[in-house]
C-alpha positions in Angstrom: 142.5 127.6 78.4 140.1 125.3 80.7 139.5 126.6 84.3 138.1 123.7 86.9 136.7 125.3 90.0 136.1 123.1 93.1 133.8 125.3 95.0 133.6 125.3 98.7 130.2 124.6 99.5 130.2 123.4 103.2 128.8 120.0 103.7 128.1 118.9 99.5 129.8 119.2 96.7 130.1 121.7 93.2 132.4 121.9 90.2 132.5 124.6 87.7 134.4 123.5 84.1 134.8 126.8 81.8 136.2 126.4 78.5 135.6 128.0 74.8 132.5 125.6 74.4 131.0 127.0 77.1 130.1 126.1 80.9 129.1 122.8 82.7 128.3 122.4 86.7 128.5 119.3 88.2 126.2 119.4 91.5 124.8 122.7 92.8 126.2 122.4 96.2 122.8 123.3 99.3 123.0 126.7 99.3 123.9 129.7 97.2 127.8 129.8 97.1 127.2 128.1 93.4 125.1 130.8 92.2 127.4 133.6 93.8 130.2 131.9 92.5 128.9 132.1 88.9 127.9 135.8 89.2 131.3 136.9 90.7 132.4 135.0 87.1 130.0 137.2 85.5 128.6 133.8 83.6 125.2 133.9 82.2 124.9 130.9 80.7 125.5 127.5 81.8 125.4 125.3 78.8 125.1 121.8 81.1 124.1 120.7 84.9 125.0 117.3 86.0 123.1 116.2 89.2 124.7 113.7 90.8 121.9 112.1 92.6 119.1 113.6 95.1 120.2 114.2 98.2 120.2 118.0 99.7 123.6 118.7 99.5 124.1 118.1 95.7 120.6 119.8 94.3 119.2 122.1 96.5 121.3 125.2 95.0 120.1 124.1 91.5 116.8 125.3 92.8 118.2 128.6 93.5 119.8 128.5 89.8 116.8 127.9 88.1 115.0 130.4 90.0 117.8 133.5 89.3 116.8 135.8 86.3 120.4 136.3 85.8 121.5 133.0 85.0 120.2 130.5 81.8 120.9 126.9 81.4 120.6 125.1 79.0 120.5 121.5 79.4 119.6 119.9 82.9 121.2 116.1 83.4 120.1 114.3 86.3 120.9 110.4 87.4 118.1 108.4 86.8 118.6 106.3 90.4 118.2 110.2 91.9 115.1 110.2 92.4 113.9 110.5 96.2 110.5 111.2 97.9 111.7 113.9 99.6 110.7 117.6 99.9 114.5 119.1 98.3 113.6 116.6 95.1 110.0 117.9 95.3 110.9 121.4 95.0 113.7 120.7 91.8 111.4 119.0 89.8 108.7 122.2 90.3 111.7 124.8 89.6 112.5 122.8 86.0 108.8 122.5 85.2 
């Protein structure tokens, strides 16, 4: 059975959609909550991340996800009209590359 988590990030926002396919995030949230969320879940894997757009509070814990040894994902998605001259969006686009 699908599980839909709504995570409490503080100011941002992050979903978490588990099913038998796999695992799909939708915004990382600004901190870490995301990435302790998905270790308390014991998930390894997440199969798709959808970034919203570019501000802080959406991307800056994908930085932290792509960083983590423990976690692997596998496709990164992020809206083409995201894309900011700031130091957050900076800082994503070196943690993919």
């Amino acid at each position: 059975m699908p599980s839909f988590y709504v995570l409490d990030v503080g100011h941002g926002n992050s979903a978490v959609l588990i099913d038998q396919k796999g695992v799909v995030v939708i915004d990382a949230g600004p901190k870490t909550e995301l990435l302790k969320f998905l270790l308390w879940k014991n998930i390894a894997v997440i199969d798709v991340l959808l970034l919203s757009h570019a501000d802080k509070d959406h991307i800056a814990g994908a930085i932290n996800l792509l960083a983590a040894e423990e976690i692997a994902i596998r496709r990164v998605y992020v809206n083409s009209d995201s894309t900011k001259d700031s130091k957050v969006w900076d800082r994503l686009v070196q943690a993919l590359y």
